[in-house]
N, C-alpha and C positions, 0 to 999 in steps of 0.2 A: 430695606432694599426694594425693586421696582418688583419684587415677586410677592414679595411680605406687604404691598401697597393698601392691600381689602382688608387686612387684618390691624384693629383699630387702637385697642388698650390691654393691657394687660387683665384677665381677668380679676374679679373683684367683686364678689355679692355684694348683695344691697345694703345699705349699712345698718345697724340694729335699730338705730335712730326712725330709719323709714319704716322699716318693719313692723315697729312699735306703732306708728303712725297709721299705716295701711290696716291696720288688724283693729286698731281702735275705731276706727269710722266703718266696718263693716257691722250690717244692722244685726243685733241680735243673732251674734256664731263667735260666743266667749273661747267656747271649745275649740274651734276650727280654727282663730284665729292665733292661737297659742299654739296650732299644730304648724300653719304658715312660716309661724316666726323659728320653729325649729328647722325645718326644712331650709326657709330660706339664707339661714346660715352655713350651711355645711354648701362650697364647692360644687356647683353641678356643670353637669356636661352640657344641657340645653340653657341657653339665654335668650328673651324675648327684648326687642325693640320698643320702646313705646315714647312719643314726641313729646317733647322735655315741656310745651305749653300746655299741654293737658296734664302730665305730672304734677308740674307748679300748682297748677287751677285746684290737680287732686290735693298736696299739700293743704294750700290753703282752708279750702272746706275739711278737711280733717281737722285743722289746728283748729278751728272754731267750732268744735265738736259737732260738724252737721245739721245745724240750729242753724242757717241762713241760706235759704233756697238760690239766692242769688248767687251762694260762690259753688253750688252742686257743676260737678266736671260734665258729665253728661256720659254717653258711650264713648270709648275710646274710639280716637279719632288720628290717625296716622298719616293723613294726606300728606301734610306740610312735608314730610319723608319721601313720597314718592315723585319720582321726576313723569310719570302718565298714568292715567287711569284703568293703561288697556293692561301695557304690560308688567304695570305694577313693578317695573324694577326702580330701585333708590337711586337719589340723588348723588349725584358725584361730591366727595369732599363735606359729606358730615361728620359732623365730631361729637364724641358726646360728653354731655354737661349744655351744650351750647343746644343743639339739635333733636339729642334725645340722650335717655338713661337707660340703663341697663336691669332689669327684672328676671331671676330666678322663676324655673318652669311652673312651680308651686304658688309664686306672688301672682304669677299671669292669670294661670286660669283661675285662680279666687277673683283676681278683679275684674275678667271678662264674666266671669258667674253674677256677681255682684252690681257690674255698669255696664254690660255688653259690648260688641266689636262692631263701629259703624258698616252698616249693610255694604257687602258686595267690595268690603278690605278683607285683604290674607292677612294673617299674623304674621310678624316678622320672627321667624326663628332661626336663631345664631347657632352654633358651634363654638365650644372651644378646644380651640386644636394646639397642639405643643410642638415650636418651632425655634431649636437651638435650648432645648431645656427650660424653657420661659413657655406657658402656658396664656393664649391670648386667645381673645374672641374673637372672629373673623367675621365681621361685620355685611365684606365685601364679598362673596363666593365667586369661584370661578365658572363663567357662563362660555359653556362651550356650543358650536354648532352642530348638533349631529347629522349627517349625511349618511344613505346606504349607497353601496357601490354601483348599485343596477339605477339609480335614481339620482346624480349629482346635482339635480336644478332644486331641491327640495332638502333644506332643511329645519332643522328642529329645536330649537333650543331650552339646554337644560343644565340646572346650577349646580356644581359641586364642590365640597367643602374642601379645601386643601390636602385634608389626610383622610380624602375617601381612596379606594384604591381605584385601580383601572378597570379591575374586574367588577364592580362598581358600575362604574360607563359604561363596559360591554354589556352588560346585563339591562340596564338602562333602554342601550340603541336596541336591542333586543327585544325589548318590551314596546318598544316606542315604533319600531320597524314590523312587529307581531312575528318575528322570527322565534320558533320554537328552541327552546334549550337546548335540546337533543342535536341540531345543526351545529357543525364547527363554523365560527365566526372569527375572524379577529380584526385587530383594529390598525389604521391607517391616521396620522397625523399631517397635516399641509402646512410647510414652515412659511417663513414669511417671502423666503426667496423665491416659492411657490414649487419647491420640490418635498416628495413624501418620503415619510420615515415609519417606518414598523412597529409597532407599540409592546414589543416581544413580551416583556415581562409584565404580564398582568396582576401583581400582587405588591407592586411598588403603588407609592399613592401620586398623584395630581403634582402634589408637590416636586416629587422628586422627579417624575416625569418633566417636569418644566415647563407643562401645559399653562397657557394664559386666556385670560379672557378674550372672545371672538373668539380663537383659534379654532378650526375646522378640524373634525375629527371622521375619518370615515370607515362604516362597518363595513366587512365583507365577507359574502358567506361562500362556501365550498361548493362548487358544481357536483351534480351527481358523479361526476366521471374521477373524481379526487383531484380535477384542475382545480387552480384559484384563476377567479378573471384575471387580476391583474398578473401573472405568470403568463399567461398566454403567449406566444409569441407571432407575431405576424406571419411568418414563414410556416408555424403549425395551424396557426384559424383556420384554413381551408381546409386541412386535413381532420380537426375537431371537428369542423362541420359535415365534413362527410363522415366522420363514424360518431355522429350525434345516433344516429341510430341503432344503432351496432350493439347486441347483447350476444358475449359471450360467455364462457364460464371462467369467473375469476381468478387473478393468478396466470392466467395462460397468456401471457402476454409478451412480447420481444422488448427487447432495448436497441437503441439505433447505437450505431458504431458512427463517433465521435471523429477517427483518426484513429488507430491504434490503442482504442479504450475497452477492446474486447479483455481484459484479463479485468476492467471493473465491473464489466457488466455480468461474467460469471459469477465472480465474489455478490455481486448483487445480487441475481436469482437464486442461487444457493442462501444465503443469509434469509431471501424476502420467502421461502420455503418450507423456513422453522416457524412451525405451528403456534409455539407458545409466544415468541417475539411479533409475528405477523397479528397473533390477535391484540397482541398489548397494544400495538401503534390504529387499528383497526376500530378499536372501542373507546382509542382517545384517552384510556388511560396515562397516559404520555404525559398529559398537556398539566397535570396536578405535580410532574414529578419533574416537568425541566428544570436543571439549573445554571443560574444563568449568572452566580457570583462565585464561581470554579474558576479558580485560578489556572486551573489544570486541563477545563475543558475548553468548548468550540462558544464559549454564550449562548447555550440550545441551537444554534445556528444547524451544526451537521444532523443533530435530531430531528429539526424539524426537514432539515431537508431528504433524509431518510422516509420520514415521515410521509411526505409530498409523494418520492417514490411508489412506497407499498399501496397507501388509498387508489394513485393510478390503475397500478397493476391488480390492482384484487377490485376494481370497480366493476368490471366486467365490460369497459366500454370503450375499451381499448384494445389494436391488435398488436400495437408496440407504440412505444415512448418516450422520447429523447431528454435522457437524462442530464442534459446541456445544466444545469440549473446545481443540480448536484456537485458536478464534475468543476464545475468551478467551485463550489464551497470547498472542497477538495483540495484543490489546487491553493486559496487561499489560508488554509491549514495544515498543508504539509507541502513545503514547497518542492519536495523531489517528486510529485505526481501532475509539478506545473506540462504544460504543453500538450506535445501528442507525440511524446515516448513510449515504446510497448515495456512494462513492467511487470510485477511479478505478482498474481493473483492472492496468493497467501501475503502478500505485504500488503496489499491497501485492505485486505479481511485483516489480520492485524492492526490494521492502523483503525479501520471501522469500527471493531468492538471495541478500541478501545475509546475512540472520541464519544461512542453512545455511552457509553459506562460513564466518563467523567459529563458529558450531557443530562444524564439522568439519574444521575445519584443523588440518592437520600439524602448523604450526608453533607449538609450545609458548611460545617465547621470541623475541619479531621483534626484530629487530637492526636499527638503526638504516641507514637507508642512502641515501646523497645522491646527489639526482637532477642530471645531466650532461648540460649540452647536447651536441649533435653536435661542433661547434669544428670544420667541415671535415672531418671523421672518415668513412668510407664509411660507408652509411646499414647494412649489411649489420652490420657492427661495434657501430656505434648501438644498430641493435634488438636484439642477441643480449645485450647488456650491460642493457640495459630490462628484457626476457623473462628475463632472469638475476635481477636483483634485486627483479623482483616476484615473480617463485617464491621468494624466500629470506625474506619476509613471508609470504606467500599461497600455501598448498600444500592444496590440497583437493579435492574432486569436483567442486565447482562450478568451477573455477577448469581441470577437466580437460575440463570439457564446453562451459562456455560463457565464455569467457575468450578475447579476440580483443584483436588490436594493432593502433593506428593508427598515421600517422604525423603528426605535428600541424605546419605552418608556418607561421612568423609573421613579416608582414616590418615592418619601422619606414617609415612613409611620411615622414619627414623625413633618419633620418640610411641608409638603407635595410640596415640590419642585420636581416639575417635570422637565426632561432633555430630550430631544430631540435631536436622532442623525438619518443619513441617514447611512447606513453601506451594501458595495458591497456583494456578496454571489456569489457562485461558485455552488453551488447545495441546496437542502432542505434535510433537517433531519427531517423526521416529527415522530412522537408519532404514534403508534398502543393503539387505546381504550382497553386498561385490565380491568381485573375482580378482584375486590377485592378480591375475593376468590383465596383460593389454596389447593390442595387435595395433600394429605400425606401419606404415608405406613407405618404401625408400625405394631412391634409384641408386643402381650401382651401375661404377662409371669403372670397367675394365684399364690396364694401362694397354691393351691391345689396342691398338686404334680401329680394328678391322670390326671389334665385337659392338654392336648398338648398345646403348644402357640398358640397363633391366630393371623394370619393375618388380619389388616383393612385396610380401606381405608377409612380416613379423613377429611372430608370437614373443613377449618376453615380459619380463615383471614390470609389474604396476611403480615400484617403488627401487628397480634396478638404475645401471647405469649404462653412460654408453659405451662401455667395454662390453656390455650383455647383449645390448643391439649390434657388436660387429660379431660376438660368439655367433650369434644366432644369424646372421649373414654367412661367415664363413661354413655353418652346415650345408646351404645352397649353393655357394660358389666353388668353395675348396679352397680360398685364400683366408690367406693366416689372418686372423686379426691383428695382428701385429701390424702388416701391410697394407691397416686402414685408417680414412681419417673422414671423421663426420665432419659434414656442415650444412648450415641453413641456407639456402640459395632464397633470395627475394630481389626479384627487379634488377635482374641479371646481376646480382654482385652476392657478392659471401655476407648474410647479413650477422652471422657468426661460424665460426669456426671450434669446435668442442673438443673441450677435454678428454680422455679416456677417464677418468673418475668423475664427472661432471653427471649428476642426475637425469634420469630421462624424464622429471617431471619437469623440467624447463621446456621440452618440445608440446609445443600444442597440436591436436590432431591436422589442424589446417595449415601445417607449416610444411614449408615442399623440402624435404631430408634429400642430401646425394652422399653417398659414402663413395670414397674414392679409393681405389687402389693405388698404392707408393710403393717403392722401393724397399724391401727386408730390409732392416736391421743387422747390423753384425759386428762382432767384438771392435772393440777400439784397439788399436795396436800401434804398433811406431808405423808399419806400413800401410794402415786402413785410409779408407779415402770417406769421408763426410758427404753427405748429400743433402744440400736444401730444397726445400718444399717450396716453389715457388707457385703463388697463388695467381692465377692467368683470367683478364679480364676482353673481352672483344667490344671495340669500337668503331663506328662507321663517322667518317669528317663527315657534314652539314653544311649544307651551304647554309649563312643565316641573313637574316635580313636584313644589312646594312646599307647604308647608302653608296659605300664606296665600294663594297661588296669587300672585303680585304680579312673580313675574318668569318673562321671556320667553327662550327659545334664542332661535336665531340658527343655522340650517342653510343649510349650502352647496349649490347644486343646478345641474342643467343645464352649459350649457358656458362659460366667461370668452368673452368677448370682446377684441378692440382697438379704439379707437373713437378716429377724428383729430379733434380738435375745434379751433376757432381760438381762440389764447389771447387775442386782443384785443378778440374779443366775448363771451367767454364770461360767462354768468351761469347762476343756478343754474337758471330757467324754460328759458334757452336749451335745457342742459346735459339736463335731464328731457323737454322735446321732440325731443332729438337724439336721445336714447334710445329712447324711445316710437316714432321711425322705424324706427330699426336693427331693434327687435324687430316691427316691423310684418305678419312673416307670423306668424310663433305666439302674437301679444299682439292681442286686439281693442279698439277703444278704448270709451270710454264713448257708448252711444246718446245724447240730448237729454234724453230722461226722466230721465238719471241725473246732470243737473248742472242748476242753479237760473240765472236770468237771471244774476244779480250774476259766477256762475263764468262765463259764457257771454261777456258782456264782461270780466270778465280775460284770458279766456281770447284775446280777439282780441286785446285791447293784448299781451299778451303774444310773441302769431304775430307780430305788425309786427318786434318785437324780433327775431324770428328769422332767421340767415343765409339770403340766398336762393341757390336751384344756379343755376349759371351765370351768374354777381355777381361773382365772387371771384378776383383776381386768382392768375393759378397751377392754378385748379381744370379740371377735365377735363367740360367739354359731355357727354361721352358716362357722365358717372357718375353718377345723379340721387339726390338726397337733400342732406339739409343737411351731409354731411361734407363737403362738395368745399368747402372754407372756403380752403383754402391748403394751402402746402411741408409736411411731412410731416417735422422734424428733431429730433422727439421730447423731450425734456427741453433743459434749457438746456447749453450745452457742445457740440453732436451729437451727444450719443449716443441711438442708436434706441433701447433696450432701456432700461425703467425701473426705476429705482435706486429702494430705500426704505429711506431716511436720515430718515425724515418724526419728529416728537417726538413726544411721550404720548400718549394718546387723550381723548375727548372726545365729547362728543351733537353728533348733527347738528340744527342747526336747522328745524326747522319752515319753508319759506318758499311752500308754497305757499296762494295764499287761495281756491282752487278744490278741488274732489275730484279729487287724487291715485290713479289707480290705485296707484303703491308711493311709500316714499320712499328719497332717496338719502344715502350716509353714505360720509364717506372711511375707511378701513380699511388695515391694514398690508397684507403682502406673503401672507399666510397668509388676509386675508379675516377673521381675528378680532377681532379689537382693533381699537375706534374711534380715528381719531386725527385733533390739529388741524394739517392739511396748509397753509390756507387764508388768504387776508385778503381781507375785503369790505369797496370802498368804490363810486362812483358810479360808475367805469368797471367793474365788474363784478366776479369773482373771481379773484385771482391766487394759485398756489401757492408755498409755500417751496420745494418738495422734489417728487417725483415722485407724484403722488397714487393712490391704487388707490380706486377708486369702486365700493361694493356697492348694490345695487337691494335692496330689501328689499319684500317681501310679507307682506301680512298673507292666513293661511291664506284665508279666504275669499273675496277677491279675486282671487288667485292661481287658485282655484280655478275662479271664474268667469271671468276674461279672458285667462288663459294655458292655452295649448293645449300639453300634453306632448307629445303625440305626433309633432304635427308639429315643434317643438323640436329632437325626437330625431330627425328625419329627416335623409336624406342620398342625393346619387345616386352612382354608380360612372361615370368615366370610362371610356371603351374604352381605356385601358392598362394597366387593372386586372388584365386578363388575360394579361399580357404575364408570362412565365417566362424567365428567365438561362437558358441552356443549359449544360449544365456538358458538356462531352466527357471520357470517362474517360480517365485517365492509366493509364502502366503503371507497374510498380514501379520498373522497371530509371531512368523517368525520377525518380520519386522517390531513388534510390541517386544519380542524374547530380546532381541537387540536391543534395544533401547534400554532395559533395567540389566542389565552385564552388566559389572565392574566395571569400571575405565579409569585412566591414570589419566591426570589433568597433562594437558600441552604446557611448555614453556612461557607461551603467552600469557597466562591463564593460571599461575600457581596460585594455589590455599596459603593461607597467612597461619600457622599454629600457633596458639597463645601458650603452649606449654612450651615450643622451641624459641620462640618471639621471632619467627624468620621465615619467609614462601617458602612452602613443600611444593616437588612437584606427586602430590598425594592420590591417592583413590577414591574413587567417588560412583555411588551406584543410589539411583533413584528405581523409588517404588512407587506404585498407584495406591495412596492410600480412600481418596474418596471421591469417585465420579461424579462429572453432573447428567445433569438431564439429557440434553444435547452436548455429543463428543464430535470435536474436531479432531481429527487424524489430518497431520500433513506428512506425506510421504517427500520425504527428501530426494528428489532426484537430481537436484541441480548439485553440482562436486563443485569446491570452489580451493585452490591453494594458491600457495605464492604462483607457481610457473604453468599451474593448468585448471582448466575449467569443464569441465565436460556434464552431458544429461543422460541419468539412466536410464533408458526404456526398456528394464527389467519388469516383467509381465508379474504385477502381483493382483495375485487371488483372491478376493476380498469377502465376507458374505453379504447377502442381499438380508436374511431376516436372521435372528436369533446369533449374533455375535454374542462370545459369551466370555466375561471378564471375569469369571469366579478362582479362575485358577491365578491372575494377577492382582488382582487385590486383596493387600495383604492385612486390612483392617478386619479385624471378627466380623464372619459373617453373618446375615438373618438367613438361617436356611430354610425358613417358613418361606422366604418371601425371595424365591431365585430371581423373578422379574427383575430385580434392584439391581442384576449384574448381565442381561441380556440389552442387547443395540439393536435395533431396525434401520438398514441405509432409509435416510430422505433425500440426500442430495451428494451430487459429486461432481467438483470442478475438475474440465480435464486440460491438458497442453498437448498439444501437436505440433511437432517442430524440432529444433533444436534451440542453441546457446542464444547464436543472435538472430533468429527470427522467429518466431511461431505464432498459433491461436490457439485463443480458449475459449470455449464452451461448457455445458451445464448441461446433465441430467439431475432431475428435481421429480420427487412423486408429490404432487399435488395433495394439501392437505383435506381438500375439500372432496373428493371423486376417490382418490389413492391410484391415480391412474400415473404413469409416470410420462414426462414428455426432454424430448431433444429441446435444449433453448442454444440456437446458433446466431447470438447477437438478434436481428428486429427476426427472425425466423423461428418458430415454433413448431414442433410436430412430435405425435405423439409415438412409442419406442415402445419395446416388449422387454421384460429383465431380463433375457440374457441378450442383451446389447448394451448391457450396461460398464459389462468389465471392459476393458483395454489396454492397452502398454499406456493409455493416455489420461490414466487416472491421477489424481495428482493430488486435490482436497477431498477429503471422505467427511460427509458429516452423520453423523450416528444418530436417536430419537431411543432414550432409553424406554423398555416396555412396560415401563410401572406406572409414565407421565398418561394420565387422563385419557387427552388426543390420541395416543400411541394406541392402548388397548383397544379406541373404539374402532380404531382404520385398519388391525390385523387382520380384522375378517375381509375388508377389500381388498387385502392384497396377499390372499393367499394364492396356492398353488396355481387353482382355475382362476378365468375369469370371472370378473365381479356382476354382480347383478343387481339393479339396480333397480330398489320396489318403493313402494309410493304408500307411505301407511297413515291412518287417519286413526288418532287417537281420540275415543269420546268424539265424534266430531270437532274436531278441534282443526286447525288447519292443517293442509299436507305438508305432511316430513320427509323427505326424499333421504333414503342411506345407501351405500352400497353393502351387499354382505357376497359370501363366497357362495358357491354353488352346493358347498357342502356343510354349510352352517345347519345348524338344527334352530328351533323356534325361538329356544330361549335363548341363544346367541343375541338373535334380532332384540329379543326384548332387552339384553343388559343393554346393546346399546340405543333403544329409546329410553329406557331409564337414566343414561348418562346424558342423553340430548335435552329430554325432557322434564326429568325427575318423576316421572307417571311408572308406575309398575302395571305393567302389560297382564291381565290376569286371563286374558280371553283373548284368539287369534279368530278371525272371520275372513276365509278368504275368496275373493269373487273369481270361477272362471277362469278362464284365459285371460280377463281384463287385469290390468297393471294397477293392483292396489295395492 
């Protein structure tokens, strides 16, 4: 192949025949030359070049036992091979046999010891490298350009053998650049199209990289500040260059807000705040453990961009930083985090640790490995076998810092088999203690027409129905629940209409409730008279844009009504008087001036027609208007709530022979579409189907006998003011929540292998073994089929000495309590509600223990008790047994920290913080932990800060 092109013959020592040959004409070394011929049989790794005309010549004078001065070879002489003198590389297109032979490392330098190496020629030394199982010489090596990134006019060239690695090269450009070890470097490839490509995996070799001869390689090393030049962006240079100066203390540093990327940059500062993970990406430990042949992970990709991050922020040379670069690797890893949607800080922290875990994992090749119940087995056995065979998948950093074990039980509620698992966890989910209660807003709409609507407020069960929300209405009004009917009013039309056993978790807090009053109920009899509920929509005509002007809109306005009308007198005079009452406070009717004798008596034959109050059997004395007609059982069947099954549309007839202030028209469920509902014969109008009845206005009408304003009026009941009291919870009952018992959802049932069938079974998880660093996520977000709500339930949390002894149910070390107490480091919070809010970050620095506000690119530093709020949301914990933990308790104790400047042995200054009430030997554990020096003697200066 064109890659395989330098690589010449199959290798193949020298044959014993030469061997023999070469060893016998060397003067006087019987010994040595026996040693030759052994070596030079056995396979080696190094092969020398030497030109097939001086071989021959050597031949020769060997075959004539070195008796004739005239065939002596001379020094080896290698020219004929090189295409220049200067830079000594070979001729294109040698073959050997023809050009040159091939000589084992041992045949070489016996015969440069023996004839010497023409002055001022390099040896030619080969490789033999193994390419598809065939092991061959590589005659040709690959000569690459090396270029540094600060210097592109200047390069370097240097030869590598196919199956050298990349890390190879960098170390090479490194040495050849005088860039010290200790700098992060990496490397940059120039394709032929003239665009570059990243050299990520540095432990792959030449070959596999696909690297060719020429080909431009360029190093490049990491700015003080954690930039890479090439990262840079035009938009930020000028701001690099103004805080080129800029030394602050590390870590303290903002993230710019993207669009709506405040819920990543929390998860960010919180994450980049844990001590143990911030020094791993910091000391470049990282860079031995990316892996980049995980099916499962980002191709180091999210690591290293992770990576890029933290160096930023902890440079100190920075006051904030636009994680542009991130946010996209992001985006092209999980595609629900694409764009600039506000999302959900515990999910992309979830999603983070988990792209760094499979980033950074040990393990190259996961073995297969089958998960065992308990079977009666001690649980002590259980777990250690669990915790065994998740490390032999899952061997990482993250997996070292935040990786905890539960103990999961589940019982069969019919054959009562219980199952026993040990299962890893990444963070906790715990429960917030709710209140079965839930408070509601509704307007109630009297059949008075004189009374305005009313605003309440609510109280009733979280998980009731809405026959609870009319109970609980009827306590403030005095009307029966019976003579009500819920609906959801949106965009002036009914966008439903509810059942009385219809759940209240269908209503969402943002949905506008109107419960209406209708007409009692009352026995069915031979003489009872039926009432329909007719659903009443208001319409204003439109002029609309037409050319010819000929047609009319049709706009929806104001609020629907319900209106109980009696079906066995109903006509369509009745129907427009019963209306014209209902609207009677924000509708004025027509003066006398505005109707002609003739309308004046229709107008009264008409009133006789009209239902009279307090006439009707069923109706209520104390409810005045013509609805009190009768029973109140809505369509035909019972049901309250109207159904529109109704056929096509159609004109409403014309039937008044007086001035009309509006007219009326049956209409679908939407209020748009005309349709024919109806039959009229002598007893009046009967419906097929459930009718919705629109009022329709002609602009000018409308404008003169309907009053908006009052319309839109409304009063407030005195419960309006009425607040739920939420009492704050503490965490620890949060954690007590979370291991209760619980019986699995429907969704969701256990498979029992002793029923062979879904239970829906019990299941209670315990904390069997924490990590280092605990995430706590407090669940405030409620999510079900018909509601969604946010808790801002005020929980309590600690700042130091959270104490897990009484939850963890694994034997304890009671020598060693540390192993079950937390220190808060960090906590994401949320401000807002469902669909909009921000998040922010309190973080205590692990360098100072000082703690600070991160509000997106703003930083500033906070006192603990500002740390609690309704708006706590991620807790992350710092167990007190981890190294870093013991040494920063003393800066963050009760007082303020004090910050002393100590000089060990003369050795350089160590800056710590300790408390005010620390004793000597406090300071010393922790320079012994800094340091490893045991403090035996304190000397302190003065007033001066040593």
């Amino acid at each position: 192949s064109e890659l395989e092109a330098g690589i010449t013959v199959i290798y193949n020592p020298c044959p014993a025949e030469v061997n023999r040959k070469q060893c016998s004409a060397a003067p006087d070394n019987g010994g040595e030359a026996g040693d030759v011929r052994r070596k030079s049989e056995i396979g080696a790794e190094r092969l020398f070049l030497v030109e097939r005309h001086w071989y021959k010549q050597w031949e020769v004078h060997v075959q004539g036992g070195g008796r004739d001065p005239s065939t002596f070879p001379g020094c080896i002489n290698n020219a004929e091979l090189f295409e220049d003198q200067v830079n000594w590389r070979l001729k294109k297109g040698l073959v050997e046999g023809e050009d040159y032979v091939l000589l084992p490392a041992a045949a070489w330098h016996y015969l440069v010891s023996w004839y010497g190496l023409e002055h001022g020629q390099p040896p030619i030394e080969r490789k033999v490298v193994e390419l598809s199982s065939i092991q061959k010489v590589e005659v040709y090596p690959v000569e690459l350009l090396l270029i540094q990134h600060s210097d592109m006019d200047t390069a370097h060239t240097a030869q590598f053998n196919h199956s050298d690695s990349i890390d190879l090269v960098l170390r090479t450009a490194q040495e050849q650049f005088l860039v010290s070890p200790q700098e992060e470097t990496r490397l940059w490839i120039k394709n032929a199209e003239g665009s570059f490509e990243r050299l990520c995996n540095t432990r792959v070799t030449v070959l596999d990289a696909a690297l060719q001869t020429g080909q431009v390689v360029i190093m490049e090393t990491r700015n003080k500040d954690g930039t890479w030049p090439s990262a840079q962006l035009p938009a930020t240079s000028s701001a690099s260059e103004e805080d080129e100066d800029f030394q602050g203390q590390p870590g303290i540093c903002g993230l710019t807000n993207l669009g709506n990327t405040c819920f990543m940059n929390s998860a960010l500062q919180c994450l980049s705040n844990v001590p143990q993970l911030t020094n791993y990406f910091l000391k470049n430990r990282y860079l031995e453990e990316l892996n980049f042949c995980n099916p499962l992970g980002m191709k180091g990709e999210i690591a290293e961009a992770y990576a890029d991050l933290v160096k930023q922020a902890w440079s100190g040379h920075h006051r904030s930083i636009v994680p542009h670069v991130f946010k996209t690797k992001v985006g092209h890893f999980a595609s629900q985090f694409l764009g600039y949607q506000q999302h959900d800080s515990q999910e992309l922290l979830s999603f983070l640790l988990d792209g760094l875990h499979e980033d950074l994992n040990r393990v190259k090749k996961k073995e297969y490995v089958e998960l065992c119940d308990a079977a009666g087995r001690p649980d002590q056995e259980v777990a250690r076998e669990a915790w065994q065979n998740h490390r032999r998948r899952n061997d990482s950093v993250i997996v070292d810092t935040f990786h905890g074990l539960f103990k999961s039980t589940v019982v069969c509620p019919d054959c009562g088999n219980v199952s026993v698992t040990f299962d890893p966890f990444c963070y906790l989910s715990v429960p917030l203690p709710v209140t079965h209660k839930r408070v509601m807003e509704v307007f109630f709409v009297s059949m008075d027409p004189r009374r305005k609507p009313e605003q309440h407020r609510l109280v009733v069960p979280k998980r009731g129905k809405i026959s609870d929300l009319c109970v609980a209405l009827a306590k403030h009004t005095g009307v029966s629940p019976e003579r009500m009917m819920v609906a959801d009013v949106f965009s002036h039309r009914f966008y439903k209409i509810y059942q009385l056993e219809e759940s209240l978790s269908s209503i969402l807090d943002r949905d506008d409730i109107f419960i209406y009053e209708v007409s009692g109920r009352a026995a069915i009899g031979e003489n009872s008279r039926e009432d329909v509920v007719l659903p009443i929509y208001l319409r204003e005509r439109t002029p609309a844009r037409d050319y010819n002007n000929s047609y009319y809109g049709l706009m929806l306005f104001g609020h629907p009504l319900l209106v109980s009308v009696p079906r066995d007198r109903l006509s369509w005079d009745a129907l427009y008087h019963i209306l014209l009452y209902r609207l009677s406070r924000y509708v004025t009717r027509p003066s006398s001036d505005d109707e002609d004798d003739g309308d004046e008596k229709a107008d009264l034959e008409d009133k006789d027609n009209l239902p009279k109050p307090g006439h009707v059997a069923g109706g209520s004395s104390q409810d005045p208007g013509p609805e009190q007609a009768g029973p109140s059982s809505g369509v035909a069947g019972g049901s309250r709530a109207p159904v529109d099954n109704s056929p096509g549309p159609s004109h409403w007839p014309q039937r008044a022979r007086r001035k009309h202030l509006f007219t009326l028209q049956t209409v679908n469920s939407n209020g748009t579409s005309d349709r024919s509902t109806f039959n009229e014969d002598t007893h009046g109008v009967s419906f097929s189907s459930q009718p919705y009845i629109a009022i329709d206005w002609e602009p000018e009408m409308k404008k003169r006998y309907y009053d908006e304003v009052e319309a839109e009026g409304y009063v407030k009941h005195d419960c309006v003011g009425y607040v739920l009291k939420k009492a704050p919870v503490r965490l620890q009952e949060c954690i007590e929540l979370f291991t209760t018992t619980e019986t699995l959802e429907k969704e969701n049932p256990w498979y029992c292998p002793n029923c062979k069938q879904h239970q829906l079974a019990t299941k209670k998880l315990d904390l069997w073994m924490l990590p280092e660093t605990l995430i706590i996520h407090l669940k405030r977000f409620s999510y079900t089929k018909f509601s969604r709500e946010k808790l801002d339930t005020l929980v309590e949390f600690p700042i130091r000495d959270l104490d897990f002894s009484k939850f963890v149910i694994k034997p304890q070390n009671e020598s060693a309590p540390e192993l079950y107490k937390y220190d808060l480091i960090a906590v994401s919070n949320h401000y807002g509600g469902l669909r909009d809010g921000h998040y922010t970050t309190f973080a205590c620095n692990k360098d100072s223990g000082q703690w600070h506000y991160f509000d997106d690119n703003s930083v500033s530093p906070v006192t603990e008790n500002q740390i609690e709020s309704k708006a706590a949301y991620v807790l992350f914990y710092q167990r007190q047994d981890v190294p870093h933990a013991r040494r920063h308790r003393l800066s963050r104790g009760y007082c303020s920290p004090v910050l002393l400047y100590c000089f060990l042995l003369g050795k350089k200054r160590m800056e710590i913080f300790v408390d005010m009430t620390c004793t000597t030997g406090d300071v010393g554990k922790v320079c012994l932990e800094q340091t490893g020096i045991r403090v035996g003697k304190w000397v302190v200066s003065g007033h001066k800060r040593y």
